[in-house]
C-alpha positions in Angstrom: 19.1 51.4 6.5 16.0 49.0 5.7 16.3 45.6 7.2 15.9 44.1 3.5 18.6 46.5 2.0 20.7 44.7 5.3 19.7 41.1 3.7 20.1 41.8 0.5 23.5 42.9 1.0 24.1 39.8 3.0 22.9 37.4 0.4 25.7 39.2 -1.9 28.3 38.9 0.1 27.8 35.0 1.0 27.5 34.3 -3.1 30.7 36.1 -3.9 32.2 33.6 -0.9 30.6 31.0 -3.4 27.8 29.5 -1.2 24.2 30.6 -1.3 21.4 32.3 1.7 18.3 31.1 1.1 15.0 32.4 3.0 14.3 30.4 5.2 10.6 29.4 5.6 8.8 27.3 8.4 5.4 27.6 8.3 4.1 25.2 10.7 7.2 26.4 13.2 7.7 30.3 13.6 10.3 32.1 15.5 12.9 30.8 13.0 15.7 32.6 11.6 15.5 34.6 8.2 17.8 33.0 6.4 20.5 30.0 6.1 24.3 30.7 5.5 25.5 28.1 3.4 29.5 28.2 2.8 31.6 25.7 0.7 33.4 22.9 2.2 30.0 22.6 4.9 29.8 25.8 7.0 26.5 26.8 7.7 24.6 28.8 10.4 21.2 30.5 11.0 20.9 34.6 10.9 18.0 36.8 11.6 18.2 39.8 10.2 17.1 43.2 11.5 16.8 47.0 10.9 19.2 48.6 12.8 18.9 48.7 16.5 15.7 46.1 16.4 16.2 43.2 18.6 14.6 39.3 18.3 11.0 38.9 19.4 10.4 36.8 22.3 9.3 33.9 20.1 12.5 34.5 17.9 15.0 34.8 20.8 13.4 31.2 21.9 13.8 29.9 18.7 17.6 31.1 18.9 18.3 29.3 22.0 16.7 26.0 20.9 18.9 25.9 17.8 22.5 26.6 19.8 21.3 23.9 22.3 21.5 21.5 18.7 25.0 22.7 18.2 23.8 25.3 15.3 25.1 28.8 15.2 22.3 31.3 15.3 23.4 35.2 14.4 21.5 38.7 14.8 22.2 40.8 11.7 21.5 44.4 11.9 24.2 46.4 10.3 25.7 45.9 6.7 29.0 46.3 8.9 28.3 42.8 10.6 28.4 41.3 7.7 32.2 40.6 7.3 32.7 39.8 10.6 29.5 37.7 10.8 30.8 35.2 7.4 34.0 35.3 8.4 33.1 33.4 11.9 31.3 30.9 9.9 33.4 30.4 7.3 36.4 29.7 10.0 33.7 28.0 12.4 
């Protein structure tokens, strides 16, 4: 499984939840997460997204820790089976 078929699934499965996963792009600032989760009624959090068995750069893993220390939820996404579990901890968060 390619990392884009992973995040392409995961974009589908947050609109049928009715919210929306944009990329998300920071030019002047990288390390940041791939995309956005953005769930009704205000839910939101950060997930990178990887091909299976790939883990967060160093860069990225720093990047991580400086948005939890804001209070923001920051996932690793490497299976289409995390997915469920993944928007379902948002979406109840």
């Amino acid at each position: 499984m390619r990392e884009k078929e992973i995040e392409k699934k995961l974009t589908q499965a947050v609109k049928h939840m009715g919210g929306i996963c944009p990329k998300f792009v920071s030019p002047s600032f990288d390390g940041m997460p791939d995309r956005i989760v953005l769930l009704p009624k205000g839910h939101m959090a950060f997930v990178e997204v990887k091909a299976p068995g790939e883990k967060p750069r160093p860069l990225q893993m720093a990047r991580h820790r400086l948005l939890r220390r804001l209070g923001f939820r920051v996932y690793v996404l490497d299976s289409i089976g995390q997915i469920g579990v993944i928007l379902d901890e948002i979406h109840t968060a």
